[in-house]
C-alpha positions as CSV (number, residue, x, y, z in Angstrom):
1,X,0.0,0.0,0.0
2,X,2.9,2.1,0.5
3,X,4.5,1.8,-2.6
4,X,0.8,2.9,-4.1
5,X,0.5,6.3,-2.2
6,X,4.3,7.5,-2.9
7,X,3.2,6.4,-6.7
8,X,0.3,8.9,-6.2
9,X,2.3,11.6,-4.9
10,X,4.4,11.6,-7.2
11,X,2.0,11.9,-9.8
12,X,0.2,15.0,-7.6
13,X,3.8,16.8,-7.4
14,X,4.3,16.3,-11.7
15,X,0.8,17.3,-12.0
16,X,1.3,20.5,-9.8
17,X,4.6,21.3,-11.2
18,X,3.6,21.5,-14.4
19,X,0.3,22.9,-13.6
20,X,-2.4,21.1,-14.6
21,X,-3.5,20.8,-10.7
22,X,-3.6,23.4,-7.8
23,X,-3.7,22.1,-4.3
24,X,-3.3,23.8,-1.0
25,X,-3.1,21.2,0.6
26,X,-2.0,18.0,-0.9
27,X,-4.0,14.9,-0.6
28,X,-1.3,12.9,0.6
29,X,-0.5,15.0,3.4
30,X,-2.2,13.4,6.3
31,X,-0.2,9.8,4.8
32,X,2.8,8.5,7.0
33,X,6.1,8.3,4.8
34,X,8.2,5.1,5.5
35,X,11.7,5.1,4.6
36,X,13.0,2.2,3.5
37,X,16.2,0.4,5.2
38,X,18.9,-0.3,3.0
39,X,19.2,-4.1,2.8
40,X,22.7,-5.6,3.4
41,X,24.1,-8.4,1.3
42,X,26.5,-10.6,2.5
43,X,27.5,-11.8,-1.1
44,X,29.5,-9.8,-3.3
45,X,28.7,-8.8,-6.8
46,X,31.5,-11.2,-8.1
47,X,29.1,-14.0,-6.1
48,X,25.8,-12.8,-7.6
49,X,27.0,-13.1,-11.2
50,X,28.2,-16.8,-10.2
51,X,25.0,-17.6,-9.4
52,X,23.0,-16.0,-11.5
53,X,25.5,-17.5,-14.6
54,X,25.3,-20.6,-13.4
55,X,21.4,-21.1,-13.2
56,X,21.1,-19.5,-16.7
57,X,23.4,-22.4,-18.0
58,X,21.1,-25.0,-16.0
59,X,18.3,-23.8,-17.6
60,X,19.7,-23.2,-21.0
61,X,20.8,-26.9,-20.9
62,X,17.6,-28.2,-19.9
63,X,16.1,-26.2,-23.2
64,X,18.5,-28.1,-25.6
């Protein structure tokens, strides 16, 4: 639901920046903004490209 209302005011700000709205208050205002934690990976890129490779050639093998 949260990714839904900062969709919507983002639209409202483009809409008001540009002008095709005028708002005094925004409709969004009363909504609680949650910031989102940075998540922390304990693989490396280097690691992620292994694995991702790797299940790509699975799965292209299985194809043949």
């Amino acid at each position: 639901m949260q990714v839904q209302i900062n969709l919507l005011t983002q639209l409202l700000n483009h809409c008001q920046r540009n002008g095709y709205t005028d708002f005094r208050i925004m409709p969004t205002s009363g909504c609680v903004e949650h910031s989102v934690s940075v998540r922390q990976n304990w693989l490396t890129p280097d690691e992620i490209r292994f694995i991702r490779d790797r299940y790509e050639k699975r799965r292209i093998g299985k194809d043949n």
